[in-house]
C-alpha angles and dihedrals in degrees: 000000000000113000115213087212094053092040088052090050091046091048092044092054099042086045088051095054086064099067119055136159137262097184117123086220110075101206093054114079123202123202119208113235089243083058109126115235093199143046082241101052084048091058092051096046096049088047090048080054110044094245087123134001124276100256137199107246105166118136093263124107099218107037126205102311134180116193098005100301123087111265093246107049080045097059086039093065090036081060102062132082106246126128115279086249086046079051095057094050097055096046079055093054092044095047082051092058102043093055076055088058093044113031125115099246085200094068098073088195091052093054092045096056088045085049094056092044089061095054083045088055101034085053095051090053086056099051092044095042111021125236078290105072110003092085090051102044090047089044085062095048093058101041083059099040090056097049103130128059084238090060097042097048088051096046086046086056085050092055100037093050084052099045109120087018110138115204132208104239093234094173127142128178080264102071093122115107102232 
């Protein structure tokens, strides 16, 4: 589960590598004018720039989707450069994650079918990307699927209804959406 305290210390750090100083006194910091005041004005820079995806962050759970994954973790995939089949693992994943976002956790058979999506899904990244890449690959999905307080809040209810949840591994070598 993504952890708000662990994802503002990530973005904090990774925020912090962009300034630097030019000052030939090294206890004296400068700070470019560019340079952002709030987390806010550091999203949208590093989005103006490429450095991370334009994402959806209205007060809705569920966001604008089409085919079952939000619009802009869809173009977002659409945007890099996998192959087509990386590409459809990683709309699976993302479609995983978003029923996550959006199931009744009070429907067990519900949860667990979205649980099993997401080993469907989980198993797929691997086969596509390797135990290399797949965790990361999957790590940012979901950091940009849970952007918003509403949809972490949401995707915190999900884990915590299937704590202590044990699946069936109904995986098969044909866990890729086609």
């Amino acid at each position: 589960m993504l952890k708000v305290s662990t994802f503002c210390v990530a973005m904090a750090l990774s925020l912090s590598a962009c300034g630097g100083s030019s000052s030939s006194d090294p206890n004296k910091t400068q700070t470019p004018a560019s340079a952002p005041t709030s987390i806010s004005q550091a999203i949208a820079q590093a989005e103006s720039t490429g450095q991370i995806p334009t994402l959806n962050r209205d007060d809705t759970v569920a966001g604008p989707t089409t085919n079952g994954v939000r619009n802009d973790i869809a173009a977002y995939i659409n945007s890099l450069p996998d192959t087509a089949v990386q590409k459809k693992a990683l709309l699976q994943d993302a479609a995983a994650l978003q029923l996550a976002l959006t199931v009744d956790t009070t429907n067990q058979a519900a949860m667990l079918d979205v649980g099993q999506k997401i080993m469907k899904s989980s198993h797929c990244m691997f086969q596509q990307y390797g135990t290399t890449d797949a965790p990361k690959k999957s790590g940012d999905l979901e950091k940009f699927t849970v952007n918003t307080k509403a949809r972490f809040d949401a995707y915190e209810k999900f884990n915590n209804a299937m704590s202590g949840t044990t699946l069936k591994s109904v995986i098969t070598g044909a866990d890729c959406e086609q």
